[in-house]
N, C-alpha and C positions, 0 to 999 in steps of 0.2 A: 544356195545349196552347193555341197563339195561334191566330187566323184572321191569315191576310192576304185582300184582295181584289183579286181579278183587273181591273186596269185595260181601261175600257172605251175606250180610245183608237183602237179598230180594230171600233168597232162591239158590239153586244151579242147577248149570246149566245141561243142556243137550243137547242132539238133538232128534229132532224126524224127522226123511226122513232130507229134508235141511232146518226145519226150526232150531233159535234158539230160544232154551226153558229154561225158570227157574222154578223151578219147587220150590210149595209154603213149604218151610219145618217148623217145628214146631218153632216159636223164641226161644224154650226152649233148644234144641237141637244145635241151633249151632255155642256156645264158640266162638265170636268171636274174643276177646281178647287171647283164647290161641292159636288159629290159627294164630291171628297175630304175636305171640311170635313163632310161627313155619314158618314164612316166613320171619323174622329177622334173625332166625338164619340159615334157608337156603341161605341168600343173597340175596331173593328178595329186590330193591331199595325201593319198597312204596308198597301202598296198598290203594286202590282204591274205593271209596264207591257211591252209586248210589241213588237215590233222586226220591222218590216220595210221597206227604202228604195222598193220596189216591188211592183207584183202583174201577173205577166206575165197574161195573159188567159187562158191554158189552161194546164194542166200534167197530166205525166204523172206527176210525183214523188208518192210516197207519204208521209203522211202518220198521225204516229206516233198520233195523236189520235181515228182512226177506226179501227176494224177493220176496213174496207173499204179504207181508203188514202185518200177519197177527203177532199179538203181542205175544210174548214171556210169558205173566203172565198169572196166572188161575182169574178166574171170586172171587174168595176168596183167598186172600194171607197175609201171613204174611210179613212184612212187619218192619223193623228195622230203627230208624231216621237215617241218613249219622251223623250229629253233637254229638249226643248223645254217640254213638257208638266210635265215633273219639277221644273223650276224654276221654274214656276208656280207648282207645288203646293206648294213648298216655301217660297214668301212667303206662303204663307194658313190654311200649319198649323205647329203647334209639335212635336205628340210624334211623328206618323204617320211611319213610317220608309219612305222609298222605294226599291225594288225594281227591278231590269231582270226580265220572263221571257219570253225571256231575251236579251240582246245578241247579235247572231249577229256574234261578234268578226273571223271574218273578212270580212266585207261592208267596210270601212270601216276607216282606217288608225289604228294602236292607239295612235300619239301624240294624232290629233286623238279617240281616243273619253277616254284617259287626262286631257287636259285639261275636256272637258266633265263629264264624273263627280265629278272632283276638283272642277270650280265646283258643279253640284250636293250635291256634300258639304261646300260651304263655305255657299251660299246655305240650307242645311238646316240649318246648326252640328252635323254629323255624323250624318245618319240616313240616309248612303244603302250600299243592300246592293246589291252586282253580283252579278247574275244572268248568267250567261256558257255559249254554246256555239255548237255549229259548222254549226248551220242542217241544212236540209231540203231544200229548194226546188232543182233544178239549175237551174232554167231562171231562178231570179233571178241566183244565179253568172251565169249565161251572161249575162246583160243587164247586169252589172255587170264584163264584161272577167274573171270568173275563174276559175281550173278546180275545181268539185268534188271532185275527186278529191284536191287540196293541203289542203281545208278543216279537219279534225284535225289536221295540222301547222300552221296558219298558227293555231287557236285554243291552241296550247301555246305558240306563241312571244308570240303578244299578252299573255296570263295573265302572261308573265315579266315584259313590258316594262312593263305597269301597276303591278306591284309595284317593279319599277327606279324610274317616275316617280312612284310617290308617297311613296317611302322615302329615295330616293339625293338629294343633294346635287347631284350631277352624274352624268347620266346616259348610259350610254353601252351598246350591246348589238350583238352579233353573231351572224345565224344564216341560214336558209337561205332566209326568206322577207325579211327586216328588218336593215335595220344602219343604226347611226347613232351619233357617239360625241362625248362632252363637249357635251351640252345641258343647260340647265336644265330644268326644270320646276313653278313654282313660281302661283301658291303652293300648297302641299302640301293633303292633305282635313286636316280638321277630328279626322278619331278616327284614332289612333294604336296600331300601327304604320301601319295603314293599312284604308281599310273590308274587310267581308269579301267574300270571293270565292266564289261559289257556281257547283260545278258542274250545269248543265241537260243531263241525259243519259236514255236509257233501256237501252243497251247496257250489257255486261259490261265492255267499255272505256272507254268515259263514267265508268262508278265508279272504274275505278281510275286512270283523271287526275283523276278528283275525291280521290281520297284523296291523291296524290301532289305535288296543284297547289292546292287549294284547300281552302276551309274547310267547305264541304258538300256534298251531292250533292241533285239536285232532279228526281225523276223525275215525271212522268205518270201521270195516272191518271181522265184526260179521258174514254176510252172507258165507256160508260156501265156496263159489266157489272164493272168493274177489281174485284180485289179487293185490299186491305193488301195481302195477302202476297207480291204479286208481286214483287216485288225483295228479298226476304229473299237469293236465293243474293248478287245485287249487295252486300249488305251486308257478307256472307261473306269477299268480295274485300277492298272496306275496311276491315275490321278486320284483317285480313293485310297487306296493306300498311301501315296504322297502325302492326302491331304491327314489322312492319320499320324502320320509321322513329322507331322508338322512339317514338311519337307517342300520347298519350291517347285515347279515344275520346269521353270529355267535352270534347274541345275540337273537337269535329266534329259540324255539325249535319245530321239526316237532316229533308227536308220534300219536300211534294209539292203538285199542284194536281188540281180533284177540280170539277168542276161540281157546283152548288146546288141544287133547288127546293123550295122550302117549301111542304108542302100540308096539306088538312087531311083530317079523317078519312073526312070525306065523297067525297074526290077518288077516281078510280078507277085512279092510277098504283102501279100495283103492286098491284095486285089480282089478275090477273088471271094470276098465277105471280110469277118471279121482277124483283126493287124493285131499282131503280137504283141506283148507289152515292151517297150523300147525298141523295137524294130522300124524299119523303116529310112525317113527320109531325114537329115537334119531336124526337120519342122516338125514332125510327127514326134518325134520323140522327144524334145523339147516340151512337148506340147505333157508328154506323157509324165518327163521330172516335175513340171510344173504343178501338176499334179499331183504329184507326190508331197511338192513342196506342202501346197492346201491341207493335205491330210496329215501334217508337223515333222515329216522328215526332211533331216539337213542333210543326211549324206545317202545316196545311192552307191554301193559297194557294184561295182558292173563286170559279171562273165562276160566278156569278149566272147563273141562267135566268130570259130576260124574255121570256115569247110573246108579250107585246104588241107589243112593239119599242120602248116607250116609255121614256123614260128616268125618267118620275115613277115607275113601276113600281119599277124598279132601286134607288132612291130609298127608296121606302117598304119593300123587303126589305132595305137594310141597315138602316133604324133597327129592323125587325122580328130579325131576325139577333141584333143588337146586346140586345135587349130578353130573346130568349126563347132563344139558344142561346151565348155567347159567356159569361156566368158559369157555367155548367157546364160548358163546355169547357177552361175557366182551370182546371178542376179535376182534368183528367186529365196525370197525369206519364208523360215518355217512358220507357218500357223498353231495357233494354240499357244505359244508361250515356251513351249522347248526348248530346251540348250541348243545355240542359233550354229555352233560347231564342239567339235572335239577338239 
């Protein structure tokens, strides 16, 4: 199993009771390019960055992350582009593979996200994975001129036309939201046929356009109580449609994201009944990827939990991370047949 690490470009994480929190920190504060040169060299696989053009000040949208619904940002946040940031990081590291989680593909028009990706997988010489889905948020649609209710069809046609621009010669597409025909698109990514495509879903439908459209599925598992097996039926679905499309299951990778905290034995989290998912002790949470591994994920995408709010904190848990859970974890293989990495 690989870690990724959940990019802190929209603030760092917390808890507050069982919700998940990010908590708005200054952009000035927090280096993300030396951070990521501090999860390359602890051996985190990627790093992972997160996507949103705005943050309306109040919302009523629910929010898949909480069991409450209730959204993880402040009414005012700071707020780092996923693109901008990516090619930063991508002059300052060599192996660390870069991540969307996830593009919300409809916000923004899918020629101009197609050419930014493709420069990010050129200025990386191939390490960038698309993390891809169809948002949450209404009230950001609304502020962005677009209807919610189109946002699943407009994230199936985008998927097409990314794969049109970084494959086709000339490219040309017709559909209900997008058309446009005899463009180039050049220059092409770097890894060939073209990076992969991951779908960010939590739905029974999310999986099967992720088995249909792309190269993995990438659910949730933010809430503090989550357990593996929750999307075992989801899986059920992709392998079905796999097996319709004549398509392998080793070339489909299943992965997910999972808040962090590393505590010690003396700490009183989880004590007191039932222990958070990844929280805890070395052993504990070891015990929890392993877990994961069983149920065919290779990679754990992992929020860091920083109470402090400080970014040396986050700092010093990934070289910890790195030191005391990421070679044991290299050592758990996924179940089922899965794409064994990205």
């Amino acid at each position: 199993m690989q870690l990724g690490l959940y990019a802190h470009t929209h603030g760092l994480g917390y808890r507050e009771g069982e919700h998940n929190r990010t908590a708005s920190t200054p952009a000035v504060t927090l280096q993300p390019a030396a951070v990521a040169v501090d999860a390359e060299r602890a051996g985190f696989h990627s790093m992972w960055f997160p996507d949103h053009v705005c943050m309306p000040i109040e919302t009523t949208s629910a929010h898949v992350a909480n069991p409450s619904g209730k959204r993880s940002y402040q009414s005012r946040h700071d707020l780092l582009d996923a693109a901008v940031v990516m090619g930063a990081v991508a002059t300052v590291t060599s192996t660390l593979k870069l991540g969307t989680s996830v593009l919300v593909s409809p916000y923004r028009g899918p020629l101009n996200d197609a050419r930014q990706f493709a420069t990010v997988d050129v200025l990386s010489n191939g390490r960038l994975l698309l993390g891809v889905g169809e948002g949450w948020m209404a009230e950001e649609f609304a502020a962005l001129g677009l209807d919610p209710a189109e946002k699943g069809r407009r994230t199936v046609e985008c998927i097409e036309i990314y794969k049109r621009c970084w494959s086709d010669d000339v490219v040309s597409f017709s559909g209900e939201f997008y058309a446009f025909s005899d463009i180039s698109m050049d220059p092409k990514p770097v890894q060939r046929p073209r990076p992969p495509i991951i779908y960010g879903g939590v739905s029974p439908l999310g999986a099967r356009r992720a088995a249909r459209r792309c190269d993995g599925f990438y659910p949730l598992f933010l809430d503090p109580y989550a357990e593996p097996t929750r999307y075992r039926s989801h899986q059920g679905e992709i392998r079905r449609i796999l097996d319709e499309l004549g398509r392998d299951p080793a070339t489909f990778t299943m992965m997910g994201a999972a808040t962090l905290q590393l505590t010690s034995e003396a700490d009183a989290i989880g004590a007191n009944g039932q222990r958070m998912i990844c929280t805890g002790t070395v052993e504990q949470i070891l015990s929890d990827l392993e877990a994961f591994a069983a149920e065919g994920y290779s990679m754990i995408v992992t929020k860091l939990v920083c109470p402090s709010g400080d970014v040396a904190e986050l700092r010093e848990t990934i070289d910890r991370v790195g030191r005391e859970l990421l070679p044991v974890a290299a050592t758990f293989q996924p179940a089922g047949g899965w794409q064994p990495s990205l």
